[in-house]
C-alpha positions in Angstrom: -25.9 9.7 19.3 -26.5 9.8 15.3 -23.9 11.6 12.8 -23.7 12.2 10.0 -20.8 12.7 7.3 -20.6 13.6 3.9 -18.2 13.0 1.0 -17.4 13.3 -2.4 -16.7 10.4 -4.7 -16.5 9.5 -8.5 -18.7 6.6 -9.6 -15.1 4.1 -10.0 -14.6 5.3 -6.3 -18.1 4.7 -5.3 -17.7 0.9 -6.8 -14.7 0.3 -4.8 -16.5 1.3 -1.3 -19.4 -0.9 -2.5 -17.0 -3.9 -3.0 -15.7 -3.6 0.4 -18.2 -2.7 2.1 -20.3 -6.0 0.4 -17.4 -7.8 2.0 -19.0 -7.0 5.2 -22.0 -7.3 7.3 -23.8 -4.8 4.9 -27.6 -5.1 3.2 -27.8 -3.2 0.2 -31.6 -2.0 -0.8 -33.1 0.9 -3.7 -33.1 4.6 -2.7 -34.4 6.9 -5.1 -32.2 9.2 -7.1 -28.9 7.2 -5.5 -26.8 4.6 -7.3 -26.7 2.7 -4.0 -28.0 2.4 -0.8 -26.5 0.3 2.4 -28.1 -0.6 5.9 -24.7 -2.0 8.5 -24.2 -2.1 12.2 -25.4 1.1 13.5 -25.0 2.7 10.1 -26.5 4.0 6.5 -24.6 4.6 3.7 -25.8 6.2 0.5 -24.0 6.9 -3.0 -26.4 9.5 -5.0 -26.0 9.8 -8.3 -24.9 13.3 -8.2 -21.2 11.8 -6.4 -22.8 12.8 -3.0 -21.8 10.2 -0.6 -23.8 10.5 3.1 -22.9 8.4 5.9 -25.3 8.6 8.7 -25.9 6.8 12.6 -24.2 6.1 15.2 -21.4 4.0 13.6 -20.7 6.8 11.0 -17.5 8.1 12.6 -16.2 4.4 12.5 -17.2 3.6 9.4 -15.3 6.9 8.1 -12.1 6.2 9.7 -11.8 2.3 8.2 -13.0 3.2 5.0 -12.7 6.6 3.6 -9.0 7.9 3.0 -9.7 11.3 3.1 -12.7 14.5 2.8 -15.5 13.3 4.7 -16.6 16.3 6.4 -19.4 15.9 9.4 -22.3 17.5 9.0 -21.6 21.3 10.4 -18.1 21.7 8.7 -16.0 19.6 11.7 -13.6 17.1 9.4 -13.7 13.5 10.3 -10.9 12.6 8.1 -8.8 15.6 7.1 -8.5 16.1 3.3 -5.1 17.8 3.7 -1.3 16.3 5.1 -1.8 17.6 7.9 -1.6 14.6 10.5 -4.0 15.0 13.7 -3.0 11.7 15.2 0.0 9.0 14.8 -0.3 6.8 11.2 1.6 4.1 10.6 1.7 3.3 6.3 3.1 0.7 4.3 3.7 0.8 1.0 5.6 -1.7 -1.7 8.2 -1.4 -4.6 9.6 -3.9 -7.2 6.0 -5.8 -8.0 6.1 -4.5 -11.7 9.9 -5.1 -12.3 10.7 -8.4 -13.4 14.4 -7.7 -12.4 15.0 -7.1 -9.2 13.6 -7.4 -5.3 10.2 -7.2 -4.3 10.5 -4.9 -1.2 7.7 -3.7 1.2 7.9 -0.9 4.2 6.1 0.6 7.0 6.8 3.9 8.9 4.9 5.7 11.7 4.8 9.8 11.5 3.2 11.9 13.9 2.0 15.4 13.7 6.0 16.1 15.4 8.0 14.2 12.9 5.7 14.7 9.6 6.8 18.5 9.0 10.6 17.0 9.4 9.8 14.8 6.9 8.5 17.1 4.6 11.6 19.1 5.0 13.5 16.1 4.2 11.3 16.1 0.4 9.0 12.7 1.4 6.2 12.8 -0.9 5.0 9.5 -3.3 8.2 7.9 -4.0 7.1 7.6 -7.7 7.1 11.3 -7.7 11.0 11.6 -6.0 14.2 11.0 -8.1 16.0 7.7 -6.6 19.0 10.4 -6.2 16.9 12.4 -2.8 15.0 9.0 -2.2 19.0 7.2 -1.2 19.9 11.0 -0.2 17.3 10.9 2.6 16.8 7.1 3.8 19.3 7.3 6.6 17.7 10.4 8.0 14.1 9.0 8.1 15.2 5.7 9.6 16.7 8.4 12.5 13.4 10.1 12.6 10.5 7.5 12.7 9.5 3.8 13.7 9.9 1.8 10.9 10.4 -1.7 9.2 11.2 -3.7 5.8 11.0 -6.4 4.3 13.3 -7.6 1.0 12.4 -10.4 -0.4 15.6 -10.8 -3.5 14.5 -13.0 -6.5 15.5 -16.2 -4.9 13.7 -15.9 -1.7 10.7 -14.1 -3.9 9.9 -17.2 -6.5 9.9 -19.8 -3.5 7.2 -17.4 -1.6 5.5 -16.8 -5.0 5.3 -20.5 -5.7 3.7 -21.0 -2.2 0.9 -18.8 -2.4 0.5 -18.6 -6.3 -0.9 -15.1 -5.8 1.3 -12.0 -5.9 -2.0 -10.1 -3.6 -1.7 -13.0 -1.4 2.2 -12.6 -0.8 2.4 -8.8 -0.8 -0.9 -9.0 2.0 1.7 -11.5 4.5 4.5 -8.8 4.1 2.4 -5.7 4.9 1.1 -7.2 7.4 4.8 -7.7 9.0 6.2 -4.7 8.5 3.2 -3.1 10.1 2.9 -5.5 13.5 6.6 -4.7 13.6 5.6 -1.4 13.6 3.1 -1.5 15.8 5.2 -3.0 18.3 7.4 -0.1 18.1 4.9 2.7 18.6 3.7 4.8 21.9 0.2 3.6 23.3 -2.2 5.6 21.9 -4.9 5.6 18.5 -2.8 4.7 16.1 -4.4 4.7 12.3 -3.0 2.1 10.1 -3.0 3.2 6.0 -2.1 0.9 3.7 -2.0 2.1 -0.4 -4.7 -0.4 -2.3 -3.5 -3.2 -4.1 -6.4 -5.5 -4.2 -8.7 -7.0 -1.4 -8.6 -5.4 1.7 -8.7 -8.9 3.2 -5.2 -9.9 1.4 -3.6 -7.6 4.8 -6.2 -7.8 7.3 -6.6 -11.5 7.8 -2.8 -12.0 8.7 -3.3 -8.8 11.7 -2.7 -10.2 15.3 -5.1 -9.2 17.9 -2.7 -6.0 18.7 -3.0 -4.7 15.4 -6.8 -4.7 15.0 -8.0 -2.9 17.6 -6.6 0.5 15.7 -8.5 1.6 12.4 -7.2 0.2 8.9 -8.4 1.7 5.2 -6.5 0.7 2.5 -7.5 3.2 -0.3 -6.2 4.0 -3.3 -3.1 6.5 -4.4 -2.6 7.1 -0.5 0.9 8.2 -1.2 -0.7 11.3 -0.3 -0.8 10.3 3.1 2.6 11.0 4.7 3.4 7.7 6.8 2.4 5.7 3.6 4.8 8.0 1.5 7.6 7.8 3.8 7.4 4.2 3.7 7.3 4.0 -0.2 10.6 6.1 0.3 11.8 3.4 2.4 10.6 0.8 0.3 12.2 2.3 -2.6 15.5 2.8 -1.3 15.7 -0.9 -0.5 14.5 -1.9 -3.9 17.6 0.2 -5.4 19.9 -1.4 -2.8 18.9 -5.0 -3.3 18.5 -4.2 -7.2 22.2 -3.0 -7.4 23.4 -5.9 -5.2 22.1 -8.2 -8.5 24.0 -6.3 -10.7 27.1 -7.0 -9.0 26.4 -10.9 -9.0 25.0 -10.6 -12.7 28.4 -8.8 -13.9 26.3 -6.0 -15.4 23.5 -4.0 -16.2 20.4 -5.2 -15.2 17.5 -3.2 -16.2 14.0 -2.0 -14.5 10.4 -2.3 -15.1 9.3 -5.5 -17.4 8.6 -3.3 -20.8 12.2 -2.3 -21.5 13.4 -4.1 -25.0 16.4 -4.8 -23.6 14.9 -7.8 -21.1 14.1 -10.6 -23.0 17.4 -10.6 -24.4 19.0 -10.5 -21.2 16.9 -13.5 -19.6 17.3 -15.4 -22.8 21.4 -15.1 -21.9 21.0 -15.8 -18.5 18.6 -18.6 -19.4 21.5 -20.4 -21.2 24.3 -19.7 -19.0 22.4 -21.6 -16.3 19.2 -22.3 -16.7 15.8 -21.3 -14.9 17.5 -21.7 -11.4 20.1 -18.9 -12.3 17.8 -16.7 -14.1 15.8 -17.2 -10.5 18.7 -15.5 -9.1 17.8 -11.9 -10.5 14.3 -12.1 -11.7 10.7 -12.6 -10.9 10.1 -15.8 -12.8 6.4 -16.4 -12.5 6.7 -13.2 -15.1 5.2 -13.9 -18.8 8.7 -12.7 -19.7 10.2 -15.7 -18.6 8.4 -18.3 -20.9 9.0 -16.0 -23.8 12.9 -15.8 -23.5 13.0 -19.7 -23.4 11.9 -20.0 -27.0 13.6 -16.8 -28.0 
């Protein structure tokens, strides 16, 4: 039987679902009045120009589920994909912290929630961990690990430039360590449709190609800012909390205050120093060397 959904999406938005969707097995063609049109397996897609996004056949449900975060609606008002935080089924999310700080761990988690634990959670203050203050975020960590399914991954300095110098592609590494934290996941959940959400950071692909045969038969998306779903913001709490554990851990081996993001004025000084006092290898010890930071301090 044919469906058929409908969505709203900005033209930047509508680019990105042509992207992946040209990743797959997807024939793109002219339609009048539409700024693209795409024949697939069992469905149509079609971007007009007005933001209108129609999805239509008898893949159309699928398609929704892997590649739509949120607001399709099928055609006589039943919602394929809720546009609220309201969970209808279990979601496991992942989510990362530490990739822009030059200091510091890279760190990567993944959390289920269910429709039982996600208003606890909310209770708790889980929202986009960018959002929280790192105070609630260390506040709450112990009681979300009680409450949900979960996993991380901390990868300190050391351990980062070794995996960094193996791939050569920060998208490449962070893909391996969602992937991970979500089988682990996986492992740990009740049978039953599981949705898997991870918050974009490049090429779909990057995550899906490292998925055992468990993992894909449930739905993936990977769209962007889906901190509003709640699995993928209770694991960017998660993720966050282990970033300011591991990050504090450095200070205490570097004597003193190191400092976050890669902007701060006060970095380059503080590589140059630790530059001298041992060279590239002990920089390596609290910072993300592959960084353009790290050339600059050695002719500072």
């Amino acid at each position: 039987m044919a469906d058929t959904y409908v969505a709203r999406l900005d033209e930047a938005a509508g680019q990105r679902l042509k992207d992946d969707i040209g990743r797959e097995n997807f024939a793109f063609r002219p339609q009048d009045h539409a700024w693209w049109s795409a024949r697939g397996p069992d469905t149509v897609v079609t971007l007009y120009r007005s933001g209108k996004l129609v999805v239509q056949g008898r893949g159309a449900e699928a398609f929704v589920t892997r590649f739509l975060a949120q607001g399709a609606e099928k055609k006589g008002g039943q919602s394929a994909v809720s546009s609220d935080r309201s969970l209808q089924h279990a979601e496991i999310g992942s989510d990362e912290s530490g990739k822009g700080d030059y200091f510091g761990p890279l760190t990567v988690a993944a959390a289920l929630v269910d429709p039982e634990t996600e208003p606890r959670l909310r209770e708790l203050g889980v929202q986009d961990s960018k959002e929280a203050g790192d105070g609630l975020i260390r506040r709450v960590e112990g009681a979300i690990t009680d409450l949900v399914p979960h996993a991380v991954r901390v990868l300190q300095p050391e351990a980062y430039n070794e995996a960094y110098a193996e791939v050569g592609n920060l998208n490449r590494l962070l893909g391996r360590l969602h992937a991970e934290v979500i089988e682990e996941v996986v492992a740990q959940a009740p049978a039953g449709r599981l949705r898997i959400v991870v918050d974009r950071f490049g090429d779909p692909e990057h995550v899906r190609r490292h998925f055992g045969p468990e993992v894909k038969r449930h739905a993936f998306v990977m769209p962007t800012r889906a901190e509003s779903h709640p699995a993928v913001a209770t694991a960017s709490f998660l993720a966050r909390a282990a970033f300011l554990r591991g990050f504090g851990e450095l200070e205490g081996l570097a004597g003193g205050e190191l400092y976050r993001g890669s902007s701060d004025p006060r970095i380059l000084p503080l590589a140059s120093r630790l530059l001298r006092e041992g060279g590239e290898p002990w920089l390596g010890h609290f910072a993300k060397l592959h960084f353009k930071t790290t050339e600059k301090a050695k002719f500072r």
